[in-house]
N, C-alpha and C positions, 0 to 999 in steps of 0.2 A: 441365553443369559437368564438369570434369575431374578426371581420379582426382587429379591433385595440386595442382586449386584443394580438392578436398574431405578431403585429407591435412591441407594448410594449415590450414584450418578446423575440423578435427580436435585437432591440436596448439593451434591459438588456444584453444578451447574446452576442454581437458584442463586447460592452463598457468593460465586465469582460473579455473576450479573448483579446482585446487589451490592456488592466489594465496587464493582466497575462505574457504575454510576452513583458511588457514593464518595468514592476517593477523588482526587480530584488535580493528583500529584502530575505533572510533567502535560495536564493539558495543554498550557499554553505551549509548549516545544512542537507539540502535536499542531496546533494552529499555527503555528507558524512554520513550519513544515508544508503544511498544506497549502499557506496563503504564494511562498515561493514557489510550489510547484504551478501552483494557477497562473503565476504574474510570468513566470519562463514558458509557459504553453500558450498564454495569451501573445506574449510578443512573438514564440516561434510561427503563432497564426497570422498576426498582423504585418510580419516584417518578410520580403522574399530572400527566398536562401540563398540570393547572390549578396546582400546587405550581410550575414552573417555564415559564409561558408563552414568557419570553424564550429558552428553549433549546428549547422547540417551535416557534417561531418558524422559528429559524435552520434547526434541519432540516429543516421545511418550504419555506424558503428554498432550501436544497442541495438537495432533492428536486424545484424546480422547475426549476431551471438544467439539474440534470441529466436532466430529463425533454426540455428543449428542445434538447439539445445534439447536433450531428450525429453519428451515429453510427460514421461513418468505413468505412462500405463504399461502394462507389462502382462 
């Protein structure tokens, strides 16, 4: 690559990290995104998966899919 395809790439990269913590558009979707993900992984810890088979189930579910799924090296 060239010093000024990698300049390019440079300023792209600088401009979208400044964009990114400067905007500030759909963070809370993102927090609260996150805060569900915590509160369903806290009680899948706390609670045993005879209390809630239907959500050991599903994980069981995701854990096979993504056991089967290609791995994307090639």
């Amino acid at each position: 690559m060239t010093a000024l395809g990698l300049e390019t790439m440079h300023k792209l990269a600088d401009r979208f990290a400044r964009r990114l913590v400067r905007e500030t558009d759909g963070q809370d979707l993102i927090e609260y995104a996150l805060l569900v993900g915590f509160v369903t992984i806290a009680a899948w810890a706390f609670f045993p998966a005879d209390i809630f088979p239907s959500a050991s189930t599903i994980f069981e579910k995701i854990t096979n899919v993504l056991a089967q799924a290609p791995t994307g090296a090639s």
